[in-house]
DODREN-614762 format. One record per residue (C-alpha): x, y, z; residue number from 1. Coordinates in Angstrom, 2 decimals, always signed. Each point is the difference from the previous one (the first is absolute). Example, Ala and Ser with C-alpha at 12.3 -4.5 7.8 and 13.67 -1.06 7.14 Angstrom:
2
+---------+---------+---------+-----+
|    east |   north |      up |  nr |
+---------+---------+---------+-----+
|  +12.30 |   -4.50 |   +7.80 |   1 |
|   +1.37 |   +3.44 |   -0.66 |   2 |
+---------+---------+---------+-----+
***
This chain:
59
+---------+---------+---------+-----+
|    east |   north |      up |  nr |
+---------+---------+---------+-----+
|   +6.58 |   +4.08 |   +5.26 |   1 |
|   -3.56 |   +0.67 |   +1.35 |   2 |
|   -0.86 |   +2.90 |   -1.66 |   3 |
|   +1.30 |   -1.75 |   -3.10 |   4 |
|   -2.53 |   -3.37 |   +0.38 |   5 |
|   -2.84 |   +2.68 |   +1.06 |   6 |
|   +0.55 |   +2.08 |   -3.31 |   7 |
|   +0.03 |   -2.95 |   -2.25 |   8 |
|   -3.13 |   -1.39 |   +1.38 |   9 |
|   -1.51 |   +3.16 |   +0.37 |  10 |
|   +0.85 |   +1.12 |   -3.49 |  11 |
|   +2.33 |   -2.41 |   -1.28 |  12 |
|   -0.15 |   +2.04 |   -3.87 |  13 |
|   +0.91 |   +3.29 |   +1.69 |  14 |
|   +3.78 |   -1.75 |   +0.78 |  15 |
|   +3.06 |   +1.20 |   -0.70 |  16 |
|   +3.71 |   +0.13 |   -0.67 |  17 |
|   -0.17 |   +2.20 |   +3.06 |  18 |
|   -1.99 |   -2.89 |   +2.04 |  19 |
|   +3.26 |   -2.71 |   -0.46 |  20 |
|   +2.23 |   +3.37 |   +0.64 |  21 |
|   -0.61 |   +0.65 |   +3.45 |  22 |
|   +0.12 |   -3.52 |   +0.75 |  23 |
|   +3.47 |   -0.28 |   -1.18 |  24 |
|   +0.75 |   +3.57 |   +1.73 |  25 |
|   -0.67 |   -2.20 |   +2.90 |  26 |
|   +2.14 |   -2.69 |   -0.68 |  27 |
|   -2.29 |   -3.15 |   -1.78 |  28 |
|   +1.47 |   -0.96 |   -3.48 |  29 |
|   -1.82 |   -1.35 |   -2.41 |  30 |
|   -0.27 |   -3.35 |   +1.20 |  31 |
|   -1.28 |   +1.32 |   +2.66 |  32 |
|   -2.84 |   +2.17 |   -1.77 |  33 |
|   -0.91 |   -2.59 |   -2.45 |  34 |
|   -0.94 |   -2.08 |   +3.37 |  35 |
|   -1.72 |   +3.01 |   +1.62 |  36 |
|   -1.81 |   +0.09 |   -3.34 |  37 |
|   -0.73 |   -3.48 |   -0.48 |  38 |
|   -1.30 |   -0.75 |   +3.67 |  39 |
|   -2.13 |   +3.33 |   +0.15 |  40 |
|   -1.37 |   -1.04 |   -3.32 |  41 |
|   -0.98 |   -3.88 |   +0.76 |  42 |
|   -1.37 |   +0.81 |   +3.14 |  43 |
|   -2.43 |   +2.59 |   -1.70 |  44 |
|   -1.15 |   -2.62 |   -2.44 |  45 |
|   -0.39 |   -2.46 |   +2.01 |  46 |
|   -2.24 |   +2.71 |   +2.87 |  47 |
|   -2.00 |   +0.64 |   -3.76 |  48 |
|   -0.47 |   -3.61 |   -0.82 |  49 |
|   -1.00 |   -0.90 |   +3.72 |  50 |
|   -2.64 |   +3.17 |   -0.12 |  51 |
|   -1.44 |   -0.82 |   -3.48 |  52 |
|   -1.02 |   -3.44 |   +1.70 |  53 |
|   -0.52 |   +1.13 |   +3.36 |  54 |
|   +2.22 |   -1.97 |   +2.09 |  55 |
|   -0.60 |   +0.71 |   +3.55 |  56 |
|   -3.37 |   +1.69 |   -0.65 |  57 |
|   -2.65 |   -1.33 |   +2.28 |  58 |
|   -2.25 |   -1.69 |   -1.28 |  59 |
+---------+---------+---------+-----+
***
């Protein structure tokens, strides 16, 4: 499941079918890996949106 949220915010257009295969091989459905997906994927917006207006930058 790690390796999985590292790849797609790493290089989330490199995914593929093979990506949401190995997470089934070890047992997440795809309920499961739409919520891996979706978490991973809010939490890297909202790190970029947070960055672009440098929240928690010092001053």
């Amino acid at each position: 499941m790690l390796d999985f949220a590292v790849r797609m915010t790493r290089a989330a257009w490199k995914m593929s079918p093979a990506d949401t295969e190995r997470l089934r091989a070890v047992g997440f459905d795809d309920r499961a890996i739409l919520q891996i997906t979706l978490i991973a994927a809010f939490f890297n917006y909202i790190n970029r949106v947070a960055d672009a207006l440098g929240v928690g930058r010092a001053s």
